[in-house]
N, C-alpha and C positions, 0 to 999 in steps of 0.2 A: 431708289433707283433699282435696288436688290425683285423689289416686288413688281416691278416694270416690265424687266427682262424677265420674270418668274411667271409674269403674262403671257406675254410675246411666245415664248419656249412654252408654253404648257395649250396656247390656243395655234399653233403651229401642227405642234405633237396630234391635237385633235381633229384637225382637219385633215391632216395626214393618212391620220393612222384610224381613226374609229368614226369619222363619217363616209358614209356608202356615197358613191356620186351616182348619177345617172349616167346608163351608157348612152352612146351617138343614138340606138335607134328609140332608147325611152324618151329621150328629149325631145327627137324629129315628132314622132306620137304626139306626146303634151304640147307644143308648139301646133302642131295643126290641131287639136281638139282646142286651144286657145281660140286658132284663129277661126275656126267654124262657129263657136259659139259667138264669137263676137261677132264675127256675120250678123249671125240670126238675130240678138238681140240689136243692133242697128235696125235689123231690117222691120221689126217689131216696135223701135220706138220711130222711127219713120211712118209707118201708117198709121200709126197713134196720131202725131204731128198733121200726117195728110187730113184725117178725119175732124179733126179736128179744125185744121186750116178751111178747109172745105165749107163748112159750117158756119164759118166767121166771114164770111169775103163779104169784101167792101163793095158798093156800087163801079169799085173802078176797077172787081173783077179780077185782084189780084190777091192771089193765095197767100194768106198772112203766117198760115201755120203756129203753133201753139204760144209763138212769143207776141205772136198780133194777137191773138187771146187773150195773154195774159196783158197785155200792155191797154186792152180795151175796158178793163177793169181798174186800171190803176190809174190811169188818166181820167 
């Protein structure tokens, strides 16, 4: 139990005292370059999917997108 609380108190001490945090505006920063990136890369596997969907339509005209693809192969 000695080496327990010998955790606890020494991963305390370190979060404390000798890890640096980010301030409010480095956060707000990394939070929107998060969420920019992830935009873009949506928006890049989206036209992937469209082109792909595009490509595959059935007679009945309906955009199947890269799971009607891959599901015209497995079937």
């Amino acid at each position: 139990m000695a080496n327990f609380k010998a955790y606890i108190s020494e991963s305390y001490n370190e979060l404390v005292h000798k890890v640096s945090w980010p301030t409010w505006k480095e956060l707000q920063s990394s939070a929107i370059l998060v969420l920019v990136s992830t935009v873009v890369v949506s928006l890049i596997i989206f036209l992937m999917d469209f082109i792909f969907g595009v490509q595959n339509m059935g007679g009945s005209g309906f955009w199947k997108g890269i799971l009607g693809f891959i599901y015209k192969f497995i079937a």
